[in-house]
N, C-alpha and C positions, 0 to 999 in steps of 0.2 A: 795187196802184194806189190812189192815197190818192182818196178822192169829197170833192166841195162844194166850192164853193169858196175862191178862194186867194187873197190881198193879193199881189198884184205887186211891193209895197215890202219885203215881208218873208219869210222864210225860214220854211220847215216847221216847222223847232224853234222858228223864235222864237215864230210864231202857236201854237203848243203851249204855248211857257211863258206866252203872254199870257193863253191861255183860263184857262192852273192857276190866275193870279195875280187874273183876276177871280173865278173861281170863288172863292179863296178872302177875296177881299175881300167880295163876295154872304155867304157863311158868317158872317163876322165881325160884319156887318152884322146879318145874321139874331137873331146872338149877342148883341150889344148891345141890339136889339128885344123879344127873349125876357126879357133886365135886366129892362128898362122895363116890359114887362107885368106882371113879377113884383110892384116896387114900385106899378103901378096895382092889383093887387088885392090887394094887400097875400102875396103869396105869397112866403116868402123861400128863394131862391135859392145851395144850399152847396153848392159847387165844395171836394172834398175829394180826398185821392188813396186809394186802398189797391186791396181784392181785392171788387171788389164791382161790380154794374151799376147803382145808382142807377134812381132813380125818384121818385114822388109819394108822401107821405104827409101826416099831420096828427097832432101833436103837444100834446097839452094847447091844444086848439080854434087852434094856429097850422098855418098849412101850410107844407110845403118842400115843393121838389124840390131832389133831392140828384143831383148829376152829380159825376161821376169826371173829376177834369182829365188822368189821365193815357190815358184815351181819345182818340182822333181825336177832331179836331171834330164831324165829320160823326156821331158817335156819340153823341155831346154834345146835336147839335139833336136829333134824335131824341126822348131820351131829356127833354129840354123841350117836346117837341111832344106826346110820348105824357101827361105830366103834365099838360100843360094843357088835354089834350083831353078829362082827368077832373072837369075845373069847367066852372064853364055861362062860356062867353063868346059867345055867341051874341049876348049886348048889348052886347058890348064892342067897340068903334073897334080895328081893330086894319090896320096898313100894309097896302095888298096884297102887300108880297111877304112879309110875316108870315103873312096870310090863305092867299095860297097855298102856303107850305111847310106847314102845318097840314093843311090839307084835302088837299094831296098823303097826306103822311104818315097821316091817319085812311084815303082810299081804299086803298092800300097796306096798311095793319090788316087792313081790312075782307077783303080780298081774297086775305090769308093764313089769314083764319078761315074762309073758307070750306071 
């Protein structure tokens, strides 16, 4: 038995495919956000492919995070959210739905160290 409720207008699958397609429009969104932070702190941002998990580094006093494009997205933010959650932005403007996938992702950290 499926729970919550249901659009009357539309069908199971469709309301399924509508969530995938916001869900991944939110993502994309989030992706383009993470951009924009990068160029406001001057952290640049390499989308690269190979055998590797990317991360945060700093290179002759420049920083990157380095993300694998052939990952899921979802692996993607992550992997800019764990980066960025190794510089102070604590004074940085940042959208709340940027704010909130951060501070999800650092509770989530937090909570695997345990």
């Amino acid at each position: 038995s499926r729970t919550g409720k249901r659009c009357s207008w539309l069908s199971w699958e469709e309301q399924q495919r509508w969530v995938t397609l916001m869900s991944k429009t939110k993502s994309k969104k989030i992706l383009e956000l993470f951009y924009e932070l990068g160029e406001k702190m001057d952290v640049k941002i390499v989308n690269a492919k190979g055998d590797f998990q990317g991360g945060y580094c700093q290179v002759n006093d420049k920083r990157h995070i380095v993300i694998n494009k052939i990952k899921p997205l979802d692996q993607q933010l992550n992997i800019l959210a764990d980066g960025f959650m190794k510089l102070n932005i604590n004074g940085v403007f940042l959208p709340p739905i940027l704010r909130d996938f951060i501070d999800n992702r650092e509770k989530l950290t937090d909570a695997k160290q345990r």
